[in-house]
Phi, psi and omega in degrees: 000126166309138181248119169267150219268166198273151164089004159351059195262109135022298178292305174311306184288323146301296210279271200334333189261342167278299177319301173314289191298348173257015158274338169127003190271142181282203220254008213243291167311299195315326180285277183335286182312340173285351184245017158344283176285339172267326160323276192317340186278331186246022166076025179246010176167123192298165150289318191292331190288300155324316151328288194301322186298295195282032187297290170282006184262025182292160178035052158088036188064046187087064169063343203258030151062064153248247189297147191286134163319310188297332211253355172271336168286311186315306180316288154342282159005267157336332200260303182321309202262348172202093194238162213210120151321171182281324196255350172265089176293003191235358166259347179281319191294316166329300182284302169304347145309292192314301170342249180342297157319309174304327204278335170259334154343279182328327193251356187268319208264346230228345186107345161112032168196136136321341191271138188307300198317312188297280184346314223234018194030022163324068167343306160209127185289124168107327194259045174246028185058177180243021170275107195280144169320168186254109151307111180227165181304332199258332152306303199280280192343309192252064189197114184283348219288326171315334168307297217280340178272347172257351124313319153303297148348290153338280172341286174323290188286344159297321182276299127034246209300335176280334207270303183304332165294000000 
C-alpha cells in the first residue's frame, strides 16, 4: 500500500497534472508527474523514470489517437496501487478491476470514451504524422486535453486515497 502525504488531495493532484501538461509534458506524462512525489517517497519510481516511461504515449500513443495518453497514465497508475505477478491470478483480477473502474470514472468525467481521437473528435486516427504540435494560446483553445487530464489525475488520486483507507 502507498503511504500518501498528509493533506493529500485529489483536486490538487488534477491541477498539478494539468500544470505539467500546460509546461509542455505530453499528456501520459503530466499525470504520471502529479505522483511523483509519492511514487519517489515510496521507493517505486523516479520523475525521471516517469518523464521516459510516458514518453510515447502522448496523443494517443504517438499522434496515432488511439487510448488518451491521460488514461494510459491511469493504467500505469493501477500497476502502483494493485500490482500483480504473471501466476497470481486474484492479483491480476484485481488489478484489472481497479483498470475498469478507473477507465469508467474516465469515460463518465470525459464524454464516453477513452479513446484520444473520440475525445478529441477526430475522424481519423493516425494521419497526423508524429511531429508533435507546437504548444500556442490557439492549441490549448481547441484542445479538451487540459481537462481531461486533470480528470484522469482526480481519478487516479481518488483510488489513492480509498487504497490508503
Amino acid at each position: 500500500m502507498l503511504r500518501l502525504p498528509d493533506h493529500f488531495d485529489p483536486e490538487e493532484r488534477g491541477a498539478r497534472a494539468r500544470d505539467y501538461f500546460l509546461q509542455g509534458f505530453n499528456c501520459c506524462q503530466a499525470v504520471l508527474l502529479a505522483f511523483a512525489d509519492v511514487l519517489e517517497s515510496n521507493g517505486q519510481a523516479s520523475e525521471e523514470l516517469l518523464k521516459t516511461i510516458g514518453s510515447g504515449f502522448g496523443g494517443g500513443f504517438a499522434r496515432l489517437r488511439e487510448v488518451c495518453g491521460s488514461f494510459s497514465a491511469c493504467t500505469m497508475m493501477a500497476g502502483f496501487l494493485s500490482p500483480a505477478g504473471p501466476s497470481d491470478m486474484e492479483a491480476r483480477t484485481a488489478n484489472y478491476a481497479l483498470v475498469q473502474e478507473m477507465a469508467t470514472a474516465f469515460r463518465e468525467r470525459n464524454g464516453g470514451s477513452i479513446v484520444c481521437g473520440e475525445l478529441l473528435g477526430l475522424r481519423e486516427k493516425g494521419q497526423e504524422g508524429p511531429a508533435p504540435s507546437e504548444r500556442t494560446a490557439e492549441y490549448y483553445k481547441k484542445r479538451p486535453c487540459p481537462e481531461i487530464i486533470r480528470n484522469a489525475a482526480t481519478i487516479v488520486a481518488e483510488k489513492m486515497k480509498e487504497a490508503a483507507r
